[in-house]
PQR file with spaces between the fields and no chain letter, atoms N, CA, C, O and H, PARSE charges and radii, in Angstrom:
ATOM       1  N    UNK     1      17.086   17.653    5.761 -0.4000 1.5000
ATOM       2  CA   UNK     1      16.738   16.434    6.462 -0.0000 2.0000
ATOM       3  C    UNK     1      16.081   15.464    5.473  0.5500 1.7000
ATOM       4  O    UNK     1      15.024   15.765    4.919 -0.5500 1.4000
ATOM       5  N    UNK     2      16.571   14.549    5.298 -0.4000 1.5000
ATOM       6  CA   UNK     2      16.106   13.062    4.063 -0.0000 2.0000
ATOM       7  C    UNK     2      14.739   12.694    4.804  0.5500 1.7000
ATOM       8  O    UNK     2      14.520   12.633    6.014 -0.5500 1.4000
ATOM       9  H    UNK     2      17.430   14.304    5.748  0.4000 1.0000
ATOM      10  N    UNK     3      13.913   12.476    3.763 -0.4000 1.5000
ATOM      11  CA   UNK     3      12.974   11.702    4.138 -0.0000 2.0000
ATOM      12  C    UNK     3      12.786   10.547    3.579  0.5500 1.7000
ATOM      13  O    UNK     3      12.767   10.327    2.368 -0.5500 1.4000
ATOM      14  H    UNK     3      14.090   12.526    2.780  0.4000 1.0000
ATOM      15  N    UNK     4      12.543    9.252    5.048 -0.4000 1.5000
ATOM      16  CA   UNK     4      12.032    7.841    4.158 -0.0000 2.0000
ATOM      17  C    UNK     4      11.077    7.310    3.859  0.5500 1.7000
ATOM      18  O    UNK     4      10.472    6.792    4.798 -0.5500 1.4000
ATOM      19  H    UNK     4      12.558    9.431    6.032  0.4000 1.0000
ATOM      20  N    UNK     5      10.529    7.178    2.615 -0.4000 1.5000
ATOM      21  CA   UNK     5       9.415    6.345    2.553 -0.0000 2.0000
ATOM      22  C    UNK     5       9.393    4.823    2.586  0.5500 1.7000
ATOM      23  O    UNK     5      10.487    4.321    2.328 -0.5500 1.4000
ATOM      24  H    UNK     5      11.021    7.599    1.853  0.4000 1.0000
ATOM      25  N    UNK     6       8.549    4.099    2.805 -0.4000 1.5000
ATOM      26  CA   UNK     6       8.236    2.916    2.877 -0.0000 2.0000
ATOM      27  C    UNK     6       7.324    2.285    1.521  0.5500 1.7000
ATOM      28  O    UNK     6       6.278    2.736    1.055 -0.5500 1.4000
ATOM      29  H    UNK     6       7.660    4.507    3.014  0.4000 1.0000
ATOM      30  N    UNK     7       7.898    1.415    1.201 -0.4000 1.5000
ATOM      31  CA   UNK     7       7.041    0.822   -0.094 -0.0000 2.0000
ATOM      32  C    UNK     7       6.530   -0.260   -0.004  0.5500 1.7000
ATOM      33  O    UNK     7       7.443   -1.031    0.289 -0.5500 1.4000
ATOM      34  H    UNK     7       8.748    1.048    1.579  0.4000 1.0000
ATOM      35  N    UNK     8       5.473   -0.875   -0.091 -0.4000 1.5000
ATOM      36  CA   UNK     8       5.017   -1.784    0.132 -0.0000 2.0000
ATOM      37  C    UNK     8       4.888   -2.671   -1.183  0.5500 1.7000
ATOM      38  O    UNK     8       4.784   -2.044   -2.237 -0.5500 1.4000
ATOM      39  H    UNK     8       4.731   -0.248   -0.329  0.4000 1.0000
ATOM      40  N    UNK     9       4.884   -3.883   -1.231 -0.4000 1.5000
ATOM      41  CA   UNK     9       4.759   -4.646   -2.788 -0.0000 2.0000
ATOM      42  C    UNK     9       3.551   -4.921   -2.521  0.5500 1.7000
ATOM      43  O    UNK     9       3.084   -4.852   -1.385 -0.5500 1.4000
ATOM      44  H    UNK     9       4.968   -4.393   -0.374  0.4000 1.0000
ATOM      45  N    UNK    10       2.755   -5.348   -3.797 -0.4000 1.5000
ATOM      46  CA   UNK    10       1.548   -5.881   -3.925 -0.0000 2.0000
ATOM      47  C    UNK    10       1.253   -6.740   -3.293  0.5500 1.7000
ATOM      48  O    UNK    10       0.055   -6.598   -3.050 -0.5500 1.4000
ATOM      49  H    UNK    10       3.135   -5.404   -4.720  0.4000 1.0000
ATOM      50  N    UNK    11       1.754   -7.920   -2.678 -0.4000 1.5000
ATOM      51  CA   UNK    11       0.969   -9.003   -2.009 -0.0000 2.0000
ATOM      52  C    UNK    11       0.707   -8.268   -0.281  0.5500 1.7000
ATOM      53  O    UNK    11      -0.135   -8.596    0.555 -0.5500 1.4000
ATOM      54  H    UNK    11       2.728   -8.036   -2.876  0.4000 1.0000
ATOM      55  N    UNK    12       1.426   -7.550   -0.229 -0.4000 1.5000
ATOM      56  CA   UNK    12       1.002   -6.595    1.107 -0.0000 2.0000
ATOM      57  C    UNK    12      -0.295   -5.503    1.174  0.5500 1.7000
ATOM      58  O    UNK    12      -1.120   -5.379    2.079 -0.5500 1.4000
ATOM      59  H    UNK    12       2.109   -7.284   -0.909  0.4000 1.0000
ATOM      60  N    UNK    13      -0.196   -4.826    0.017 -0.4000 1.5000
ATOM      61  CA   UNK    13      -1.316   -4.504   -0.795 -0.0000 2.0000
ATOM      62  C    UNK    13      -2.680   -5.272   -0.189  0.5500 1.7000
ATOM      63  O    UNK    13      -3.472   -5.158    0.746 -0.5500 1.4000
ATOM      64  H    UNK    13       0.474   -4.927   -0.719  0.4000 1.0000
ATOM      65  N    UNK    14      -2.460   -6.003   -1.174 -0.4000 1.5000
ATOM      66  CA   UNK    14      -3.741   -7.260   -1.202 -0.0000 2.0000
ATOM      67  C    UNK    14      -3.977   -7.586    0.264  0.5500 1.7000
ATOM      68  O    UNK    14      -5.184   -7.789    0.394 -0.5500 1.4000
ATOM      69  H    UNK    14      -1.816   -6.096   -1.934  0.4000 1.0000
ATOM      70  N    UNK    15      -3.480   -7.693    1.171 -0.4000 1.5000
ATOM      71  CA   UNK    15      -3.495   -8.511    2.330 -0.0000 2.0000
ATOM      72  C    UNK    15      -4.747   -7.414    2.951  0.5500 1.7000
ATOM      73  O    UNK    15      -5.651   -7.971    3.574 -0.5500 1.4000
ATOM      74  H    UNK    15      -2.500   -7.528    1.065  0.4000 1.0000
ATOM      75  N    UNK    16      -4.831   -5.768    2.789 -0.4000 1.5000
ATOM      76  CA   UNK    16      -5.718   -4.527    3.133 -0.0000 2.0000
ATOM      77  C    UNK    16      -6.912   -5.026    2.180  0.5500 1.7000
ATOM      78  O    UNK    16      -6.950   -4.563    1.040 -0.5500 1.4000
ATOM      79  H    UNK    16      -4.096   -5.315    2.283  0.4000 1.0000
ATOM      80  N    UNK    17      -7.709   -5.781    2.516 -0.4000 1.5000
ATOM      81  CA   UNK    17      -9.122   -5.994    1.458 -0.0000 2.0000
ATOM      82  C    UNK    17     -10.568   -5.880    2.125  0.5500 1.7000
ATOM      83  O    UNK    17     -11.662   -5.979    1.572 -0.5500 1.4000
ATOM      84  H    UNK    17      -7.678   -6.158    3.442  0.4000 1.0000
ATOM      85  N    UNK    18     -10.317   -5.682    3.255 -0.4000 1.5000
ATOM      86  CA   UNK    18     -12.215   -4.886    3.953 -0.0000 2.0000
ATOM      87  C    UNK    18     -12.281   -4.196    3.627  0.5500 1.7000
ATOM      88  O    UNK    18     -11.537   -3.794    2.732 -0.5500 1.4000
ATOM      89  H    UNK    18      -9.428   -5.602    3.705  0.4000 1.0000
ATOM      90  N    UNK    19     -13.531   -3.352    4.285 -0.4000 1.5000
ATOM      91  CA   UNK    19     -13.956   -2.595    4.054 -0.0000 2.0000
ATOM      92  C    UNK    19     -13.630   -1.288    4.796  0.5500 1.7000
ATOM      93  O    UNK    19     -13.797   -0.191    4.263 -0.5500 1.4000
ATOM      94  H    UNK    19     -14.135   -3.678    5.013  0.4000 1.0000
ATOM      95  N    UNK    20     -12.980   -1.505    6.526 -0.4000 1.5000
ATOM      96  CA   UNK    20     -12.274   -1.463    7.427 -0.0000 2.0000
ATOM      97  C    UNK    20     -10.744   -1.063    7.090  0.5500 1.7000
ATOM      98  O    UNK    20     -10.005   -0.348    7.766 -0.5500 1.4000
ATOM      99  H    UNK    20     -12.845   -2.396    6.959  0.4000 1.0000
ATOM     100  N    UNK    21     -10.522   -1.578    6.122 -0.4000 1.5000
ATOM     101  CA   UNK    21      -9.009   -1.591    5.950 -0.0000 2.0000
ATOM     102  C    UNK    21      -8.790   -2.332    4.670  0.5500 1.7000
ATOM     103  O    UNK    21      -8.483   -3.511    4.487 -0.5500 1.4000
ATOM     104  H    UNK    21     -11.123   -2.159    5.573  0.4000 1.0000
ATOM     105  N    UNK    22      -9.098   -1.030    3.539 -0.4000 1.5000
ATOM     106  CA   UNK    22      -8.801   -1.087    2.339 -0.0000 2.0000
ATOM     107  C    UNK    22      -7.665    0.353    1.784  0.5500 1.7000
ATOM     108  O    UNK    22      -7.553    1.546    2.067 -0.5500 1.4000
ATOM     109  H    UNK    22      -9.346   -0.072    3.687  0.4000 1.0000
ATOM     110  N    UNK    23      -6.760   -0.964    0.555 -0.4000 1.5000
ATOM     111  CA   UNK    23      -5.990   -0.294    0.126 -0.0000 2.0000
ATOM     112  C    UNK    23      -5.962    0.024   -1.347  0.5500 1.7000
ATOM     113  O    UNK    23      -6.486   -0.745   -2.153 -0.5500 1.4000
ATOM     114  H    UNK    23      -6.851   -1.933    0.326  0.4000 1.0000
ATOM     115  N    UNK    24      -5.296    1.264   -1.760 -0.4000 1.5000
ATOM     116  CA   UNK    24      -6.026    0.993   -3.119 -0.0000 2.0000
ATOM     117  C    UNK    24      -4.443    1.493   -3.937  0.5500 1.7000
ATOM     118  O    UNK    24      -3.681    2.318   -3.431 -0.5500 1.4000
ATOM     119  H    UNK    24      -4.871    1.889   -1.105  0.4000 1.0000
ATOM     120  N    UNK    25      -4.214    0.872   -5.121 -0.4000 1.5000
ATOM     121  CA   UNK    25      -2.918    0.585   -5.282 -0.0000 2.0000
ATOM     122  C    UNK    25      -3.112    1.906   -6.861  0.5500 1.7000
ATOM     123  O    UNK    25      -4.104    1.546   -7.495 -0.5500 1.4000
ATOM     124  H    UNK    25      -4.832    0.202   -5.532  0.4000 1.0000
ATOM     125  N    UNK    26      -2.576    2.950   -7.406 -0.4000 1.5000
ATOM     126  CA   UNK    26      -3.142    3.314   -8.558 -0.0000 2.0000
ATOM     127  C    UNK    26      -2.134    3.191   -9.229  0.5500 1.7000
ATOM     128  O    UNK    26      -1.131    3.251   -8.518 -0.5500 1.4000
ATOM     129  H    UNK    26      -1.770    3.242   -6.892  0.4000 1.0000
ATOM     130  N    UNK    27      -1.826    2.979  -10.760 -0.4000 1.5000
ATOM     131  CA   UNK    27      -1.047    3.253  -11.511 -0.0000 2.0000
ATOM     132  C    UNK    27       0.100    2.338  -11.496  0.5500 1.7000
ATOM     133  O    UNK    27       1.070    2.540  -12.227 -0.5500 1.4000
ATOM     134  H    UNK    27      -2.641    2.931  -11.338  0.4000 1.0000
ATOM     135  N    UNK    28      -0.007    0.818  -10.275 -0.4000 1.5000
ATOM     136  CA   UNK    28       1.031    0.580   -9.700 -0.0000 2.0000
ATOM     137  C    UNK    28       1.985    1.296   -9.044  0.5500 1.7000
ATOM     138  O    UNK    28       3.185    1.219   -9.307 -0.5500 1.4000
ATOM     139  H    UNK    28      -0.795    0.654   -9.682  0.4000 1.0000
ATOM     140  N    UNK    29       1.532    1.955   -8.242 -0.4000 1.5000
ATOM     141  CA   UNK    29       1.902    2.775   -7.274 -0.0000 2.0000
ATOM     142  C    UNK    29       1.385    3.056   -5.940  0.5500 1.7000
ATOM     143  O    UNK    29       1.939    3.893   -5.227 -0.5500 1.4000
ATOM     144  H    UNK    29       0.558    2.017   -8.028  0.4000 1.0000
């Protein structure tokens, strides 16, 4: 069974910036 991931680009990234709802991007990844 395939699994899909979802990728998000950086300006989507960025958009997660509380404290509430932070994202943290490593390695560009």
């Amino acid at each position: 069974m395939p699994t899909l991931t979802k990728l998000y680009t950086m300006q989507e990234a960025a958009q997660h910036n509380t404290p509430q709802d932070c994202w943290v991007v490593i390695d560009g990844k």
